[in-house]
N, C-alpha and C positions, 0 to 999 in steps of 0.2 A: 504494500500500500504506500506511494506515495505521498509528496506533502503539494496540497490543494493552493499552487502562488496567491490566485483569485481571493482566496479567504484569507490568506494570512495579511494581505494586502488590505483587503476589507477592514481586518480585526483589528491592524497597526492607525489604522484610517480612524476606528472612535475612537482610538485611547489618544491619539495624537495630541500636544498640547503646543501651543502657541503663545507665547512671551511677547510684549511690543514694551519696547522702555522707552520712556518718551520723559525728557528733560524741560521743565520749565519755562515759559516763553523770557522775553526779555522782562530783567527787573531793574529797579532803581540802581541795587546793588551794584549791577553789568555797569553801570555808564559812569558811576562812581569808581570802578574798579576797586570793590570792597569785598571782604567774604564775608555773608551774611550765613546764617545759618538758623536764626533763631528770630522768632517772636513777627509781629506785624511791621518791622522797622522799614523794609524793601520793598513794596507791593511791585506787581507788572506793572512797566509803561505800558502806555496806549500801543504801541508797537508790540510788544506782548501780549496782550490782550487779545491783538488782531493775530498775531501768531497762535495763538491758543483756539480760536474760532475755525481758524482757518483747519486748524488739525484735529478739531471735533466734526469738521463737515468731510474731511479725508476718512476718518474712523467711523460714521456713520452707517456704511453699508456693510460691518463689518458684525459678527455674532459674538459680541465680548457679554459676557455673563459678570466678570469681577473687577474693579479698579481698587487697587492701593494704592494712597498717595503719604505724602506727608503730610503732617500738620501745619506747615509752615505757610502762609498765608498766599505767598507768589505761586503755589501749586494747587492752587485750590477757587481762591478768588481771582469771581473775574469782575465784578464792578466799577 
C-alpha cells in the first residue's frame, strides 16, 4: 500500500499556519529619531496612520482569525 501525495497534501493544506509580522506605521518617535518603547508619548503621524489604513485594506481579503499587538499606543491607535 502506498502513500496517497493527494491526501497528505490535503492534510498539510488544514494544519498549515501563516504568520504576517507587520511593524508599526510611522511614529513621532521615527522623525524624532528617538527609541520609544513605552507609554502614549509617540502616537503615528498622519503618515502613519495612512500607512496603517492602507495595510488594513491590503489585509482585508485575507482569512486572519487572531491579531496580537502590543500595548503601546503607535500599534494600536489610529485616531
Amino acid at each position: 500500500m502506498g502513500i496517497d501525495i493527494d491526501m497528505v497534501i490535503c492534510l498539510l493544506e488544514s494544519v498549515m499556519l501563516k504568520l504576517y509580522f507587520v511593524r508599526h506605521g510611522e511614529s513621532i518617535a521615527n522623525l524624532l529619531h528617538e527609541f520609544s518603547n513605552t507609554g502614549c508619548k509617540h502616537p503615528l503621524t498622519e503618515n502613519g496612520i495612512n500607512q496603517a489604513k492602507l495595510l488594513a485594506d491590503q489585509l482585508s481579503g485575507l482569512q486572519i482569525t487572531q491579531i496580537y499587538s502590543s500595548p503601546i499606543l503607535r500599534a494600536w491607535n489610529l485616531d
